[in-house]
C-alpha positions in Angstrom: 77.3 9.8 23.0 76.2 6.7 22.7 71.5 6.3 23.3 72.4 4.6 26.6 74.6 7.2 27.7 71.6 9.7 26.8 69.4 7.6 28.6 71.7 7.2 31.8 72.2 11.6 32.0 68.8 11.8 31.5 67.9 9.5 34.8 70.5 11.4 36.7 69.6 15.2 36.0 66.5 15.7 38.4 62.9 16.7 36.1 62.7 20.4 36.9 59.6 21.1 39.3 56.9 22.9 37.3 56.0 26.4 38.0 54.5 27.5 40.8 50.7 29.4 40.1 51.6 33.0 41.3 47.1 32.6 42.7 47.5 29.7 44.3 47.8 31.0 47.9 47.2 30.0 51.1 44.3 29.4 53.3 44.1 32.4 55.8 40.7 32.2 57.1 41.3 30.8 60.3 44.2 33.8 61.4 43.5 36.4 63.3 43.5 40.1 62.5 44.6 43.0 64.4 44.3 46.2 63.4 46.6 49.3 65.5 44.9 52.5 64.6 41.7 50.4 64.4 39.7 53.3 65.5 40.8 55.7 62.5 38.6 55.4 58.8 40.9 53.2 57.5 41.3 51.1 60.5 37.9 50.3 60.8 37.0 50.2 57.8 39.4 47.5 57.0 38.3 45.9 60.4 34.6 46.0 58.7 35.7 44.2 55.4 37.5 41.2 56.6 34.7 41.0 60.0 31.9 40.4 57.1 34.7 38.0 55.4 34.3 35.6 58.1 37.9 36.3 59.9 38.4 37.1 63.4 39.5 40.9 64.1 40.7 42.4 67.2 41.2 46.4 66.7 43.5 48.3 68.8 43.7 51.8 70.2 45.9 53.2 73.0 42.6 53.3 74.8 41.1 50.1 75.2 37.9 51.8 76.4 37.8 53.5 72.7 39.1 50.8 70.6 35.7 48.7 72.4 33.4 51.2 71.3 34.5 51.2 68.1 34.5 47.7 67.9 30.7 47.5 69.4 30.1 49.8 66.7 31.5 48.2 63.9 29.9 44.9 65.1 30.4 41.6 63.2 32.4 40.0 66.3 35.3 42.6 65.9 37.0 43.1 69.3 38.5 46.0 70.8 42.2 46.1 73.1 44.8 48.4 73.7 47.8 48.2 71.0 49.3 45.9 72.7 47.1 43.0 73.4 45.5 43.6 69.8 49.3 43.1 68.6 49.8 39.7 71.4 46.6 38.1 70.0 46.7 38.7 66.6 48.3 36.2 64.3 48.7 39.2 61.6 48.9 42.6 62.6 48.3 46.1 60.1 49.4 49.3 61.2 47.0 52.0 60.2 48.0 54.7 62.1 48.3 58.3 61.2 52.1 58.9 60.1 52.7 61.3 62.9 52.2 58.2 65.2 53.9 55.9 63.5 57.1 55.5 64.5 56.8 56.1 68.7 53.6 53.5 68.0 55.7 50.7 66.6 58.7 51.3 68.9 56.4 50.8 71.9 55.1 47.7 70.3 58.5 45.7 69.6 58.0 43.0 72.3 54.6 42.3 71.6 55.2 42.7 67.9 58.2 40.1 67.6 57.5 37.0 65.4 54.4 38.1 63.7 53.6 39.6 60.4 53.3 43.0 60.5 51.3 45.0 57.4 52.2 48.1 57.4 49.3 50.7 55.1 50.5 54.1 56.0 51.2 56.6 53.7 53.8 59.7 54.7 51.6 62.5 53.4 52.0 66.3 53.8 49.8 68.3 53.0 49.5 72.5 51.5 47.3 74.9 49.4 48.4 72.9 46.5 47.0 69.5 47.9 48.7 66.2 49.3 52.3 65.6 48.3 54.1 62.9 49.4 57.0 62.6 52.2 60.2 60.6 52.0 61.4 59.0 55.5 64.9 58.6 56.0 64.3 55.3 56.5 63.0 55.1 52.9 59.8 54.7 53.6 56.9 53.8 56.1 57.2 50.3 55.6 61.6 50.5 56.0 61.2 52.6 58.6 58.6 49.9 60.2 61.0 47.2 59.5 64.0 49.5 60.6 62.4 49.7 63.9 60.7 46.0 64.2 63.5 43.6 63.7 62.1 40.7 64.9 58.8 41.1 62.8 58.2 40.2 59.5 57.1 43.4 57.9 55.3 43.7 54.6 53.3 46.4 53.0 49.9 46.6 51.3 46.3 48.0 51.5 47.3 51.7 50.6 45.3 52.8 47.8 41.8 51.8 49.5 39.0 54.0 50.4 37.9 54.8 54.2 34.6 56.2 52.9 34.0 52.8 50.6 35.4 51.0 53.3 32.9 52.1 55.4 29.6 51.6 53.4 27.9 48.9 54.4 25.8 49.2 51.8 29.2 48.3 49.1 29.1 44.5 48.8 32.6 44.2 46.6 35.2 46.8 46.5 36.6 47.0 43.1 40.3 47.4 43.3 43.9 45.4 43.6 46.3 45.5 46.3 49.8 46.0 46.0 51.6 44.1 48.3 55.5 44.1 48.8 57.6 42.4 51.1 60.7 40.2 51.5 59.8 36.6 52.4 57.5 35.6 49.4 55.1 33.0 51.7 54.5 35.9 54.0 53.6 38.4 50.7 51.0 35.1 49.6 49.6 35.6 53.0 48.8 38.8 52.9 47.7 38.4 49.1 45.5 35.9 49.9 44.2 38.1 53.0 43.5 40.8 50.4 41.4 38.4 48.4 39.4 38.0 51.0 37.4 41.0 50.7 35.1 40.6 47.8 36.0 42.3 44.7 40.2 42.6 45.7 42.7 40.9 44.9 46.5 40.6 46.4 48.8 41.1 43.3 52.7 40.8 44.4 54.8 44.4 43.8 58.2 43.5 44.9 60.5 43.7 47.6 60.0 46.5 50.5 62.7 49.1 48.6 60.2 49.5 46.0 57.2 50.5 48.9 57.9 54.8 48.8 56.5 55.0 45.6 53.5 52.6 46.0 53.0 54.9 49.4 53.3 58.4 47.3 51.0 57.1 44.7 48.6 58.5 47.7 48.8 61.7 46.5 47.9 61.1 43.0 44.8 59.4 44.1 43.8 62.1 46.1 44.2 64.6 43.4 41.9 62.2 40.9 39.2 62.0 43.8 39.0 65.6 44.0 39.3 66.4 40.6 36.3 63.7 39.4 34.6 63.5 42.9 35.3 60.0 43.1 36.9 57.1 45.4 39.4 55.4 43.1 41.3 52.6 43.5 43.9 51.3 40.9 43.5 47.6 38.7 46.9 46.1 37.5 46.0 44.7 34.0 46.9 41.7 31.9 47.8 39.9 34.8 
């Protein structure tokens, strides 16, 4: 092969794009967040962190009347609706209902629930004299069965390993932990990475597709042992990345 010849295959094989920075996600401050289950400890305790982050939250309840008190209480402009105006208004919706709940919630919300991105935190837990174990759906887990039942949404998972009680405190400024989020469309995972990074001290770190969510869910149960074994409220950091 002649230089030219080099020359002319060079000029017709396109450069290859460089790599995309797995932390350069996108801008989420201006979405709206609903939270179903927003009056539960993890509802509202999530509801609490990304109020004081600057984002706009709407909490839901099947009681509007309760899911307003609860807002009133939490303060820092959070609204309070019924499940399903939280879930018409909200650009991004997380489920934090009990698992009990979970699926007759989410079937009751398809319609309103169709075209948005749905984060789905719950954790199938049982529970006996021994402590928490986890619970397999047949669906896989809560997050399959949440997509199982919302096929028009765009269901993801993340925001399981957090603390209500640190949540809660306003007196915590930064919550030290990471997020595992999992999902199938990787620009809807950056958005809810990048929601996650938000709330001072997290960070959103990508964990795979949604087959991969039951054992991010059971890891639940671990972390409730450790809290009662070392009186703590622990979280989990994914290293050297």
């Amino acid at each position: 092969m002649t230089s030219t010849d080099s020359a002319q295959q060079s000029a017709a094989t396109p450069a290859k794009a460089p790599a995309k920075d797995p932390w350069d996600l996108p801008d989420v401050s201006g979405l709206v967040v609903g939270v179903l289950g927003g009056t539960g400890p993890q509802g509202k305790g999530l509801a609490l962190r990304f109020a004081r982050a600057g984002q706009k939250v709407i909490i839901g309840s099947r009681a509007a009347e309760r899911a307003r008190a609860a807002a009133e209480e939490i303060g820092h402009g959070v609204e309070g609706a019924d499940n399903a105006e939280t879930a018409r208004r909200s650009d991004v919706v997380i489920v934090a209902v009990p698992w009990d709940g979970h699926a007759k919630t989410l079937e009751s919300l398809r319609g309103e629930l169709a075209g948005k991105l749905v984060v789905d935190c719950v954790n199938p837990l049982g529970f006996d004299k021994k402590g928490a174990y986890a619970l397999k759906p047949e669906e896989g887990s809560a997050a399959e069965q949440a997509a199982a039942l919302l096929p028009d949404s765009r269901v993801t998972a993340a925001f399981h390993h957090l603390s209500a009680v640190l949540l809660q405190d306003p007196e915590i400024d930064e919550i030290d932990t990471d997020v595992m989020v999992l999902g199938e469309d990787r620009a809807d995972v950056e958005i809810v990475q990048a929601l996650a990074g938000r709330i001072p001290g997290m960070r959103g770190v990508f964990a795979g597709r949604l087959r991969g969510a039951h054992q991010v869910e059971a890891l639940v149960a671990n972390l409730i042992s450790v809290n009662r074994r070392y009186k703590a409220h622990a979280g989990l950091r994914v290293t050297d990345v």
